[in-house]
PAMI-573177 format. One record per residue: residue in one letter; x, y, z negated of N, C-alpha, C, O, CB in turn. Coordinates in steps of 0.2 Angstrom, whole numbers, plus 5000, padded with zeros to 4 digits. Atoms other than C-alpha are relative to their C-alpha. Glycine has a CB too. Layout:
<balos>
  rest  n_c1  n_c2  n_c3  ca_c1  ca_c2  ca_c3  c_c1  c_c2  c_c3  o_c1  o_c2  o_c3  cb_c1  cb_c2  cb_c3
     A     X     Y     Z      X      Y      Z     X     Y     Z     X     Y     Z      X      Y      Z
...
</balos>
This chain:
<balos>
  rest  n_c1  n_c2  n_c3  ca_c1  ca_c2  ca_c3  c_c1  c_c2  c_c3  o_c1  o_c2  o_c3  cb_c1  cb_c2  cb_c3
     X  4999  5006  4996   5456   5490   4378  5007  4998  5000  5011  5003  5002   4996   5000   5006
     X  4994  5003  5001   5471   5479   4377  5003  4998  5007  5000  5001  5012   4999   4993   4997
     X  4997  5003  4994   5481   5471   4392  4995  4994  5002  4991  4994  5007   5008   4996   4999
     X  5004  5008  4999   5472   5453   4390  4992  5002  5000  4988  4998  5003   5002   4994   4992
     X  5006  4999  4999   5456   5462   4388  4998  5004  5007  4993  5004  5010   4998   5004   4994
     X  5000  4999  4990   5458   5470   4405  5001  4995  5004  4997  4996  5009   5007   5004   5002
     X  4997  5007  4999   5464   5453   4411  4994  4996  5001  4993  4993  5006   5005   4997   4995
     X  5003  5003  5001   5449   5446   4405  4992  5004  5005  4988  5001  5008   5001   5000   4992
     X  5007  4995  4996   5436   5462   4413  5001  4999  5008  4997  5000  5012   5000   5010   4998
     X  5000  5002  4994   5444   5459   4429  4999  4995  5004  4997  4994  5010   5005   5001   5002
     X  5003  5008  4999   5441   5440   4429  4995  5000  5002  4993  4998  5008   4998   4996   4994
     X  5005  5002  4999   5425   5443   4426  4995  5004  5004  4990  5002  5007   4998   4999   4996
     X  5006  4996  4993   5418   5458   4438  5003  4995  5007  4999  4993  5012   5002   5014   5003
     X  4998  5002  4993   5430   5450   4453  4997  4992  5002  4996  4990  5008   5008   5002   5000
     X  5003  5007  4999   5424   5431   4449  5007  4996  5001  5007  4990  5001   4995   4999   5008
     X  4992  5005  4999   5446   5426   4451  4999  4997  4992  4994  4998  4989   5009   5007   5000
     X  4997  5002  5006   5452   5416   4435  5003  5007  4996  5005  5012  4998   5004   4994   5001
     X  4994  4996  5005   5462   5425   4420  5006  4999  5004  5006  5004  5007   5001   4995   4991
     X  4995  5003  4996   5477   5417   4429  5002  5005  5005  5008  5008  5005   4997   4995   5003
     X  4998  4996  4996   5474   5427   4445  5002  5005  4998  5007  5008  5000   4997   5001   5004
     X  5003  4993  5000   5467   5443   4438  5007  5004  4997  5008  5010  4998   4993   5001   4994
     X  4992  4998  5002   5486   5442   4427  5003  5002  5004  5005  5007  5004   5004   4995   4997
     X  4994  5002  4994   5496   5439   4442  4997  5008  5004  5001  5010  5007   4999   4991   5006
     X  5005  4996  4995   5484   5453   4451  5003  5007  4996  5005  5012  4999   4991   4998   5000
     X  4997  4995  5004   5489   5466   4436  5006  5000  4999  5007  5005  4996   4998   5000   4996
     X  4993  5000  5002   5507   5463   4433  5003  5001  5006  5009  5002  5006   5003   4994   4995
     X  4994  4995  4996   5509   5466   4453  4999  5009  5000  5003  5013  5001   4999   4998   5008
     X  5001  4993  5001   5500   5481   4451  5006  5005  4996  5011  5009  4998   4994   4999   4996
     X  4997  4995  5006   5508   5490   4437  5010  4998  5002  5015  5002  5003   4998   4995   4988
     X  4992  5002  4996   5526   5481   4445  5002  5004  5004  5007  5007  5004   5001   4994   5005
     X  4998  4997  4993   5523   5489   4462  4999  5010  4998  5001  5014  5001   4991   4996   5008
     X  5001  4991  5002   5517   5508   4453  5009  5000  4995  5012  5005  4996   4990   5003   4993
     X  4994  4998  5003   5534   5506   4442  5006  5001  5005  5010  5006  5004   5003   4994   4995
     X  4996  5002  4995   5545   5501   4458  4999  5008  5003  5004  5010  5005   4997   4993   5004
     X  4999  4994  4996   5540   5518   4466  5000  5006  4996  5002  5011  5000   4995   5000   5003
     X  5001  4996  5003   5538   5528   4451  5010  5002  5000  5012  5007  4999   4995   4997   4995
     X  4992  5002  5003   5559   5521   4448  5003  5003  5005  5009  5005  5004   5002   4993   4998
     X  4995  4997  4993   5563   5527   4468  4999  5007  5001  5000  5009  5007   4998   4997   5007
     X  5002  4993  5002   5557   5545   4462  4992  5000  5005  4991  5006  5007   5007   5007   5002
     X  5004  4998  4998   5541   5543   4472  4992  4999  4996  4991  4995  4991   5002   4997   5005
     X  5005  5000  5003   5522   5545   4467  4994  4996  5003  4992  4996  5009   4999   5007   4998
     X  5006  5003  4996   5506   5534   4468  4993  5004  4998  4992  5005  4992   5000   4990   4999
     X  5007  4998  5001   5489   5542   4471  4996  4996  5003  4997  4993  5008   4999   5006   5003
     X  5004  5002  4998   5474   5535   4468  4993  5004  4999  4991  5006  4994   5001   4994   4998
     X  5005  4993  5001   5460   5546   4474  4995  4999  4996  4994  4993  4996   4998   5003   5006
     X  5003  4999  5005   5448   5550   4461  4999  4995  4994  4995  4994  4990   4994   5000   5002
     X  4995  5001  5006   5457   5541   4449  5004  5004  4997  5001  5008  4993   5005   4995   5001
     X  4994  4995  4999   5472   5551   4448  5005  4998  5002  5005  4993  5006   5003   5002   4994
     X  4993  5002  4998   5490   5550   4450  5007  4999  4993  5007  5002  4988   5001   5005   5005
     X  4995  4999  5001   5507   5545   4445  5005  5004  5000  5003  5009  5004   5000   4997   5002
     X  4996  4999  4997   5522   5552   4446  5007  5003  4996  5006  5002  4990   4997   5004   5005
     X  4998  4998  5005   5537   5559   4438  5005  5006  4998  5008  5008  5003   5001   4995   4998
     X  4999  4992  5000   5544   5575   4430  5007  4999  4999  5009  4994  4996   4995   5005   4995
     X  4995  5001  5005   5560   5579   4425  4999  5006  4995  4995  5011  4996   5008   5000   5002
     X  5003  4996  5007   5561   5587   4407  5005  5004  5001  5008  5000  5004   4999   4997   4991
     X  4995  4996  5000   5574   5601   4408  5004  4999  4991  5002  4997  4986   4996   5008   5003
     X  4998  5001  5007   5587   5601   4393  4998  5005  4995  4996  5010  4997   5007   5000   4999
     X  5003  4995  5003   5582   5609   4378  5005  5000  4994  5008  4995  4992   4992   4998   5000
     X  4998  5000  5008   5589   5616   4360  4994  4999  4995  4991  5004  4992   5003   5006   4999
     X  5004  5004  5007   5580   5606   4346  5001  5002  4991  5007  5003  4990   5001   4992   5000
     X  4998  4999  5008   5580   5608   4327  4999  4991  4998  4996  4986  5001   4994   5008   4995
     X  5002  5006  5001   5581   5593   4317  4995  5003  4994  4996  5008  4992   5007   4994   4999
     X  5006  4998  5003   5566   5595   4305  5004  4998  4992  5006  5003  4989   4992   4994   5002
     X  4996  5002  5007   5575   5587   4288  5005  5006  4999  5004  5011  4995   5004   4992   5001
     X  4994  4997  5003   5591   5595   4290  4999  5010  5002  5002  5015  4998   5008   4995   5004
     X  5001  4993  4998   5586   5612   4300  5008  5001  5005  5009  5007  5008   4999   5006   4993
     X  4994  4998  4994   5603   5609   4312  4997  5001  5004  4991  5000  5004   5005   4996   5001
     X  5001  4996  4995   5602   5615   4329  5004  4991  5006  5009  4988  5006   5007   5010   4999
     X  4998  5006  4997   5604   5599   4341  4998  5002  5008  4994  5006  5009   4996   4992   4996
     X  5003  4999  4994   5602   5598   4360  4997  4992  5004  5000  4986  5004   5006   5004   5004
     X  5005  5004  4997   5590   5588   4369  5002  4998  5008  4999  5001  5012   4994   5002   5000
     X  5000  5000  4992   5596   5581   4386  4995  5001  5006  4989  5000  5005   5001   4995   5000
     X  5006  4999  4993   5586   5583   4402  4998  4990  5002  5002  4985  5002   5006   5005   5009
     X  5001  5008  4997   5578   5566   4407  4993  4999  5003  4988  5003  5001   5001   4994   4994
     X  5007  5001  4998   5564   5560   4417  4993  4996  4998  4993  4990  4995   5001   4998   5003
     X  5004  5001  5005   5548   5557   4410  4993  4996  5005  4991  5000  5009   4999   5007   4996
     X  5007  5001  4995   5531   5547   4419  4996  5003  4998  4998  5005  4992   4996   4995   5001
     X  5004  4997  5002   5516   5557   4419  4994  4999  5004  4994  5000  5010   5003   5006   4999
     X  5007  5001  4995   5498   5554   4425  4996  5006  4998  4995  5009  4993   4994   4992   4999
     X  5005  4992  5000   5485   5568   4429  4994  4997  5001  4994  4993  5006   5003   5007   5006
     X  5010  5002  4999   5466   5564   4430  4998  5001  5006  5001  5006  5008   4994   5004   4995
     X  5001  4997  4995   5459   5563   4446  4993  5002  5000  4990  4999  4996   5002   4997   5005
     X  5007  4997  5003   5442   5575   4447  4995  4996  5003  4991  4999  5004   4998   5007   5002
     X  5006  5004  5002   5430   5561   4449  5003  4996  4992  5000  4993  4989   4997   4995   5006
     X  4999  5005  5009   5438   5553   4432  4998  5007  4996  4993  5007  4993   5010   4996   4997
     X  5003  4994  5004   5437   5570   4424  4993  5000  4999  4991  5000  4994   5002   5006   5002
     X  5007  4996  4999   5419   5575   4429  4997  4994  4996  4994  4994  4991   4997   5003   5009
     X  5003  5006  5003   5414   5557   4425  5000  5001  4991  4995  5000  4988   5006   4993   5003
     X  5000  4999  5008   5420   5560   4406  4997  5006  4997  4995  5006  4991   5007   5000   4997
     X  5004  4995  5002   5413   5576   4405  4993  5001  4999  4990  5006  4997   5001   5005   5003
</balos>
């Protein structure tokens, strides 16, 4: 499922237009980036959550040549299942 096909399923369980259901998803995903970017995490219970890690630095090989390169440290988003979405898929 796509952006617009999300856009489109929200339309139609909530009864809003395409229009809203846009405007309704782009604050969404806005307002979880916005907190994700002030290092903080959003939970949503038996969904899962947000939140985000930092990767520590690391030493890499480059695959072609076989040199020895290093990998900066940087932060990464990461969502974890929450256990009714798990149990639900199992």
């Amino acid at each position: 499922m796509n952006k617009k096909e999300l856009i489109d399923a929200l339309a139609e369980k909530t009864g809003k237009s395409r229009k809203e259901s846009a405007e309704f998803l782009d604050a969404l995903i806005g307002t979880v980036k916005e907190e994700l970017k002030k290092g903080g995490s959003v939970n949503l219970v038996g969904f899962g959550s947000f939140k985000v890690v930092e990767r520590p630095a690391r030493e890499a090989r480059n695959p072609r040549t076989g040199e020895k390169i290093q990998v900066p440290a940087r932060k990464v988003p990461v969502f974890k299942a929450g256990k009714d979405l798990k149990e639900m898929l199992s």
